[in-house]
C-alpha positions as CSV (number, residue, x, y, z in Angstrom):
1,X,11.8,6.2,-34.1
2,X,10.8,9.6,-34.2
3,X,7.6,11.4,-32.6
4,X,5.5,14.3,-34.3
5,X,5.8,17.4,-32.4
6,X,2.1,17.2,-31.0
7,X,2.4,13.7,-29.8
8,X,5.7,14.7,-27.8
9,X,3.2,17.7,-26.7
10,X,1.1,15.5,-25.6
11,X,3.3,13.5,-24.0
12,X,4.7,15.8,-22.0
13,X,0.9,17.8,-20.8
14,X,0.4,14.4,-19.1
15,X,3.4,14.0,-17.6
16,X,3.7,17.6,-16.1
17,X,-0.6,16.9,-15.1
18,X,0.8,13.7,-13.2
19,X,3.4,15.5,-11.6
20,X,1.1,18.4,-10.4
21,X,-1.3,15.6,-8.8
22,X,0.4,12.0,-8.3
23,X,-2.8,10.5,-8.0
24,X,-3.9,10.4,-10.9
25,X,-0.9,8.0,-12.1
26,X,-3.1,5.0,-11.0
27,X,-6.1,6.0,-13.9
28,X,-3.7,5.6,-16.8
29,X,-3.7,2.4,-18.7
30,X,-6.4,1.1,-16.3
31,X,-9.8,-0.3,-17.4
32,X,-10.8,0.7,-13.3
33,X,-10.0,4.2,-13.5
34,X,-13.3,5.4,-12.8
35,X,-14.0,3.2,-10.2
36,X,-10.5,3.8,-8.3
37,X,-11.4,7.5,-9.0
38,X,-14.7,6.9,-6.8
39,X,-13.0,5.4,-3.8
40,X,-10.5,8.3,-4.3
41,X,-13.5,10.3,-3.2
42,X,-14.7,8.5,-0.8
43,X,-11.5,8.3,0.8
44,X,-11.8,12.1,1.0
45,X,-14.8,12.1,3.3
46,X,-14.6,8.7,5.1
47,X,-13.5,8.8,8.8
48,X,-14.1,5.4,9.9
49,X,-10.9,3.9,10.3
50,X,-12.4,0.1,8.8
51,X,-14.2,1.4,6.1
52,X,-11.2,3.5,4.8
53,X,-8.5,0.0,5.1
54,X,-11.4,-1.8,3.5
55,X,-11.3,1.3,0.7
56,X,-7.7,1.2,0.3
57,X,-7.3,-2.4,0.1
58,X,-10.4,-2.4,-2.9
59,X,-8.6,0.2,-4.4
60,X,-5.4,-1.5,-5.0
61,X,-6.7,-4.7,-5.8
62,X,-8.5,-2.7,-8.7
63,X,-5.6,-0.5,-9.8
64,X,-3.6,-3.7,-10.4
65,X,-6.0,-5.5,-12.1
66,X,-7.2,-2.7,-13.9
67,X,-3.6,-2.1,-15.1
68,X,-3.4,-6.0,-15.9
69,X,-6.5,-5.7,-18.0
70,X,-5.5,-3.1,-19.7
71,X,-2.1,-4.7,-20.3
72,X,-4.2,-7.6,-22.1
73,X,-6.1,-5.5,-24.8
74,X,-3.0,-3.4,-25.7
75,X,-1.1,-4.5,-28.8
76,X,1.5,-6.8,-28.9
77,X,4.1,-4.5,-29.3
78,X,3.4,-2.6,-26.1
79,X,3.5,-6.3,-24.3
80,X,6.6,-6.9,-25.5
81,X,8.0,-3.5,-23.9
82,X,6.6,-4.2,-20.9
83,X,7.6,-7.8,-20.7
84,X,11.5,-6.4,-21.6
85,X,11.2,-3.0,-19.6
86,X,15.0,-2.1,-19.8
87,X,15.1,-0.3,-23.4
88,X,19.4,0.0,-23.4
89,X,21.6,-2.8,-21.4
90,X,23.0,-1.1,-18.1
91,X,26.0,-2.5,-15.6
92,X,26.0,-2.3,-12.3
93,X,29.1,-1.3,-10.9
94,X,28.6,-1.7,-7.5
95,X,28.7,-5.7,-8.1
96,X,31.6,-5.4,-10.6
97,X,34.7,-6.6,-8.2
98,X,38.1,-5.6,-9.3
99,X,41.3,-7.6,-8.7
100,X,44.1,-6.7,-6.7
101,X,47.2,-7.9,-7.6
């Protein structure tokens, strides 16, 4: 399978946006992205050390569901790659035991 030149370009602008600021990792492929972006910016101006657990703890409970949801309405294609996630089979040789002898 082969990818068009601007598709790999736009690949790649979000991957380098992602790298130049991690948090925005958790709004892809989630149906919550706005709201996780919200108590991002709370987070920024909250002090109280209860209100920002309680924050946190809301914002992970909607990044994985969000990311669940959004699992759901993609095609089944995607699903499959997801449900797989290794693309190429792989050894690992730190559990392969030789023989002596």
């Amino acid at each position: 399978m082969s990818l068009k030149a601007d598709e790999l370009t736009c690949i790649l602008l979000g991957q380098k946006w992602s790298v130049r600021d991690p948090s925005i990792r958790d709004y892809g492929c989630n149906l919550f992205a706005d709201k996780v972006a919200a108590i991002d910016i709370l987070l920024e101006h909250v002090k109280d050390e209860k209100l920002r657990k309680l924050l946190q703890d809301a914002r992970s409970i909607l990044v994985r569901r969000g990311t669940a949801l959004w699992i759901m309405k993609s095609d089944p294609l995607t699903q499959l790659a997801i449900r797989l996630g290794v693309t190429r089979p792989s050894i690992d040789m730190s559990k392969v035991r030789t023989q002596k002898g």
